[in-house]
N, C-alpha and C positions, 0 to 999 in steps of 0.2 A: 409474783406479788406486784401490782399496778402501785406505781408510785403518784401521789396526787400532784397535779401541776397546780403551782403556789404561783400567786405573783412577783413574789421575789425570785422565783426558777427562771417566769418570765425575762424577768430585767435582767437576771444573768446573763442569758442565752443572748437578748438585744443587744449586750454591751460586748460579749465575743464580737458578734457577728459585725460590730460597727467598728471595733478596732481596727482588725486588718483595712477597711476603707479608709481608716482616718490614717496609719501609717504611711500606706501608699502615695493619699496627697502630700506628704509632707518633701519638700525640696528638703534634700541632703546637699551640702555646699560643701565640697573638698577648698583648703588654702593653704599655704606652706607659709605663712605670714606670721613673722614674731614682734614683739613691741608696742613700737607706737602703730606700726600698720599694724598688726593685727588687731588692737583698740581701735582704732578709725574701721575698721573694714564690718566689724563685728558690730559698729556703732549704724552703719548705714544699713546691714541687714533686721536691726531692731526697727530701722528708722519707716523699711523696706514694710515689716510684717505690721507695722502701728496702724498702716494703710488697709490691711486685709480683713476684709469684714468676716473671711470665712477661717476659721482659726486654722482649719484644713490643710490651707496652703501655705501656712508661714515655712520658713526658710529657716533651718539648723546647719550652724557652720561649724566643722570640723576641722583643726589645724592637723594637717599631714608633716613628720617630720620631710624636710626639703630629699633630704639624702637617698629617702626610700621613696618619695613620692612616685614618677613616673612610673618606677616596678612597680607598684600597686596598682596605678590607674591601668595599665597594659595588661596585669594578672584580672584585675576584679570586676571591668566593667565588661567584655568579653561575657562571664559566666552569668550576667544579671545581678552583679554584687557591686557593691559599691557605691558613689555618689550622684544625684540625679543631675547637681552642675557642677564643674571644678574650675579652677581657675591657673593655666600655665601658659608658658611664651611657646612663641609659636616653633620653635625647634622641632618639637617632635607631633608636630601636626603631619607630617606627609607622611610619617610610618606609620600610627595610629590612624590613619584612612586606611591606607593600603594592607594592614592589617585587618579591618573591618571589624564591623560592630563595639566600635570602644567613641566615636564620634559621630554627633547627628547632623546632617546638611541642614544649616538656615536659612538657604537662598532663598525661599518660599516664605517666609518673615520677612526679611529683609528690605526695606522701604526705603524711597529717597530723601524721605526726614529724620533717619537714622544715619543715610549717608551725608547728608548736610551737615549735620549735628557733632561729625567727626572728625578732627586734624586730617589735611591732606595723606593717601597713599596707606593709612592704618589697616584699612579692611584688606588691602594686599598682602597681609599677612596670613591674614585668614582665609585665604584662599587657595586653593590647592587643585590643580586640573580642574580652573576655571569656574569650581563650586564653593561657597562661603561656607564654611564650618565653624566659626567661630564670631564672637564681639569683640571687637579691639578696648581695652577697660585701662590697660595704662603703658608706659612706655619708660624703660630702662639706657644709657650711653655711659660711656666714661665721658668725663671731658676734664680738663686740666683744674687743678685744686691746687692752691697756693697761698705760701702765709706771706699777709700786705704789710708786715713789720720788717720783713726782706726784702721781699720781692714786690719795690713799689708799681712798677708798671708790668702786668703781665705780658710775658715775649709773645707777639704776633706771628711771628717768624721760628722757622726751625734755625736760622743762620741767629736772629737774636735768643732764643732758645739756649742755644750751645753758647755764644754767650754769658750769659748770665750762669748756666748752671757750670760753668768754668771759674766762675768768680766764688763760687759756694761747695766748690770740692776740695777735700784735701782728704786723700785716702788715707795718710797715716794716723788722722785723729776721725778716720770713720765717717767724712761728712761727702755726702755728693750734691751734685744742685737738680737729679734727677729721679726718681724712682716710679717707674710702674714696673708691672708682671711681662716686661717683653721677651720673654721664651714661652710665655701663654698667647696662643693663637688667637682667644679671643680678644687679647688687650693687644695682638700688633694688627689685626685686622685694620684698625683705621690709618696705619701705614701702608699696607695691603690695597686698601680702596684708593688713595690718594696716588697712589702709582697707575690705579684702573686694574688690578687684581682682581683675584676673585677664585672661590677654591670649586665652583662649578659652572660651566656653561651650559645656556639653555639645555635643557635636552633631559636628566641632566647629566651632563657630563666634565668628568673631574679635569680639571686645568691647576692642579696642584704644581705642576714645575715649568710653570710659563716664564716668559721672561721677566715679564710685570712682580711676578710675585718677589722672583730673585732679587730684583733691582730693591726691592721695598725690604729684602733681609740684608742685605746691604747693607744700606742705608742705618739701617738700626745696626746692623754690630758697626759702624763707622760711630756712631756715639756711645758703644759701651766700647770698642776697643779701642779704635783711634783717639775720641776725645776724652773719654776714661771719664764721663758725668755718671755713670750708674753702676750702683754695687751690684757685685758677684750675686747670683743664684737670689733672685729677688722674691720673695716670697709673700702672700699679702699679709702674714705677720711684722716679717722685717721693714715694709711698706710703711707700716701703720708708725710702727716705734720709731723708727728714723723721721718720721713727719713729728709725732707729737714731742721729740729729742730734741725740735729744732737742727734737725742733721743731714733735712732735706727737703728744701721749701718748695718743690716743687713736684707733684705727683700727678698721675695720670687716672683716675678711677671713677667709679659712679657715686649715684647716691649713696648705696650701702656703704661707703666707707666716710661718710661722714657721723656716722654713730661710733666708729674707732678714733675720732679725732677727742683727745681731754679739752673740759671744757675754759680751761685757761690758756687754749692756745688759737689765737687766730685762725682764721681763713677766709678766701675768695676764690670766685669760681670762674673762668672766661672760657670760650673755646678754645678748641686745640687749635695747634700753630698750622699755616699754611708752608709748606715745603719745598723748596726750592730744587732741591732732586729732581721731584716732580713736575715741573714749569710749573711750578708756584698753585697745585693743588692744595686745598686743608687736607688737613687728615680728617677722613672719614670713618668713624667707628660703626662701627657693628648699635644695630637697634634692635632688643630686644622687646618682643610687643607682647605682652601680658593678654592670653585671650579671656571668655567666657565661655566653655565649652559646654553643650548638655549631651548626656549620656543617650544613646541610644535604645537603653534599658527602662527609661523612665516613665512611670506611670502618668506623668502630666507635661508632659514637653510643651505644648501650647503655654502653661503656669510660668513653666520655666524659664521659656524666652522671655514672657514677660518680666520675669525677676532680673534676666539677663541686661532686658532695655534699662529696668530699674537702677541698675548698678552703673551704667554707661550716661544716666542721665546728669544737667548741671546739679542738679540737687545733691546728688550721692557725689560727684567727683569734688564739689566743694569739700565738702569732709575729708575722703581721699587724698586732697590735695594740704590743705590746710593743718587737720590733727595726724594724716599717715605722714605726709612725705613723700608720697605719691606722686605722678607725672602724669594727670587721666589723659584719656584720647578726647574726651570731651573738648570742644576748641571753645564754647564760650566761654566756659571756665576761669579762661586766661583773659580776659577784657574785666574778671571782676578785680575792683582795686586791691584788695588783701593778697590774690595772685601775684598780680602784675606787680606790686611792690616789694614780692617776697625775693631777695635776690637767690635763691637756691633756686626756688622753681623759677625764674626767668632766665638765670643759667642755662639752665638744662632745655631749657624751651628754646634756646636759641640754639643751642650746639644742634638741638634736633633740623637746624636749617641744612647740618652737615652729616647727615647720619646715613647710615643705607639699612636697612630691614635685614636682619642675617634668615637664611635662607631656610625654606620652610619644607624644604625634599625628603624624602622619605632616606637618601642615601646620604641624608646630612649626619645621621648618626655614626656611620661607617670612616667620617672622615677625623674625630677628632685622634683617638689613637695614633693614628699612625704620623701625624702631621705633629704631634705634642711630643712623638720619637724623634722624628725630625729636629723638631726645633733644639730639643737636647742637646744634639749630636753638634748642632752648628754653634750653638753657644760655649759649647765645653770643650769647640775645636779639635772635633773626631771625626766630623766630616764639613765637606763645605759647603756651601747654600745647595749648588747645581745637585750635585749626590745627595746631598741626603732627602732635597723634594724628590727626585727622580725615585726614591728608593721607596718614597711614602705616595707617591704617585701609581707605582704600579700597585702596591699593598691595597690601594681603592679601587683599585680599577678590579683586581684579582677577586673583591669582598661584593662586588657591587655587579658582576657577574653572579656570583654564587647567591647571591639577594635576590636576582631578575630570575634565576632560572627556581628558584624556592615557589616563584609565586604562581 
């Protein structure tokens, strides 16, 4: 039996066939953004699609919980699943190359009014044997947070430092004049840098038990044991309660820990102290650079970069900067007056004069484990600096063979 073709069989069959095209233009945007960033961030992809004449191409942003994030991007873009841009720091940019097929080269994009456009050294992030794989979109540090009802002038000096947080300890009622996470590598690294540390040399190759590094854990258990300013097993819970307790006016942390601070209690923000250990280096923390990644899977990569420049432009990092809390790579950003007078973002905009980019290796991932055993050992006085790098030294070294000979 010949079934008659209706005009509405037609427009059925039109509207199949045109779906799959219009899904495939559509930018999928992975984030790990909760809060106020992720309302600022969600706000400039509206701001993004208001511009697109072709509804095709607007841009759907997906929050990834943080914790599972990276296993999914590794799991899903690989098989042709998953988001067509995502947005992470550059940590795990040199396994996901070497990996293959989970990130797309944009050296080929890449223009010198993109590089103008952006804070010195950021696209060094996104760069990986020499190829740009990412947009630099905003940039993460600790640097020193302090309540100015205490602590009237912030210590320049790690010698005025130990000072002042001597005046503001007293273990038996619980109070220190110091708190950050220094048995977390990534919160002593800017002690690390200030010594000229570093947990890989060119190549890359691990320099986990150099002297530089010794000297810089040193140094730190001489103000948790010798000058006794910081409590036991620091935790960023304990971090947070001791600051907003009044119990510890002096912390070491990023942005993110200022959504932990209650809102009846002060704070200011300066760089970290210069170090006398060191012939009088700052401390240098660790920068984390937020990229724009697009998937290699994606059916409009040319779209996508665009959407990428979109996000990295003064337009979008105002927002970014203003309603997230954000720190864009964008540099003019910072000349507008609402910036420049925000004292959080010119905090952190300064400290970035002292920061070093943490390391974008593909054998970067191989190193926190055993370096985070490490620090344990030395803090809880089961082993000491030399032994327990040396012991998390070869642990990389042994991982980062069996990594090279995989590939």
């Amino acid at each position: 039996m010949k079934h008659a073709v209706t005009p509405g069989f037609i427009a059925a069959v039109g509207l199949f066939l045109l779906t799959p095209s219009l899904a495939s233009a559509e930018l999928i945007v992975w984030h790990a953004y909760r809060g106020g960033e992720k309302a600022a961030f969600e706000k400039v992809i509206e701001m993004y699609n208001a511009q697109q004449a072709d509804a095709s191409t607007m841009a759907k942003p997906l929050a990834v919980p943080y914790d599972a994030y990276a296993d999914k991007i590794t799991a899903a873009i690989p098989r042709g699943k998953g988001p067509d841009v995502y947005i992470f720091a550059q940590d795990r940019l040199g396994g996901w190359v070497e990996a293959g097929q989970t990130v797309e080269s944009v050296d080929f994009f890449v223009d010198d009014e993109l590089l103008d456009s952006l804070l010195p050294g950021m696209i060094d992030a996104m760069t990986y044997r020499d190829t740009i794989y990412g947009i630099p979109l905003n940039y993460k540090s600790i640097t020193m947070i302090y309540n100015p009802e205490v602590v009237e002038d912030p210590p320049a000096t790690v010698r005025d430092l130990i000072t002042v947080a001597k005046q503001n300890t007293n273990v038996a009622s619980g109070n220190f004049g110091l708190a950050y996470e220094y048995s977390n590598y990534f919160f002593h690294a800017a002690l690390m840098n200030a010594f000229g540390g570093q947990v890989f040399a060119p190549g890359p190759e691990p320099v986990i038990d150099s002297d530089e590094n010794i000297s810089s854990i040193k140094e730190m258990l001489r103000w948790y044991k010798t000058e006794g300013v910081l409590p036991d097993d620091p935790s960023a819970a304990l971090i947070a309660s001791l600051f907003n307790s009044g119990k510890a006016p002096i912390v070491f942390s990023g942005p993110w820990f200022l959504g932990e601070i209650e809102e009846d209690v002060p704070y200011s923000l300066a760089p970290l102290p210069t170090v006398e250990a060191a012939g009088g280096a700052p401390m240098r923390p660790w920068l984390t650079i937020e990229g724009v990644y697009i998937s290699p899977q994606s059916q409009d990569i040319d779209q996508a970069y665009e959407f990428a420049r979109f996000l990295v432009s003064e337009e979008a990092a105002s927002v970014l900067a203003l309603e997230g809390g954000q720190l864009p790579t964008n540099q003019a950003v910072y000349a507008q007056s609402e910036v420049a007078n925000n004292e959080t973002l010119a905090a952190f905009r300064a400290q970035l004069e002292n920061a070093v980019p943490m390391p974008n290796y593909a054998e970067m991932t191989l190193m926190w484990s055993p370096v985070t055993t490490a620090m344990n050992k030395i803090v809880k006085g089961s082993a000491s600096p030399e032994a327990a790098l040396a012991e998390a030294q070869k642990k990389v070294e042994k991982d980062i063979d069996v990594l090279r000979t995989s590939r």
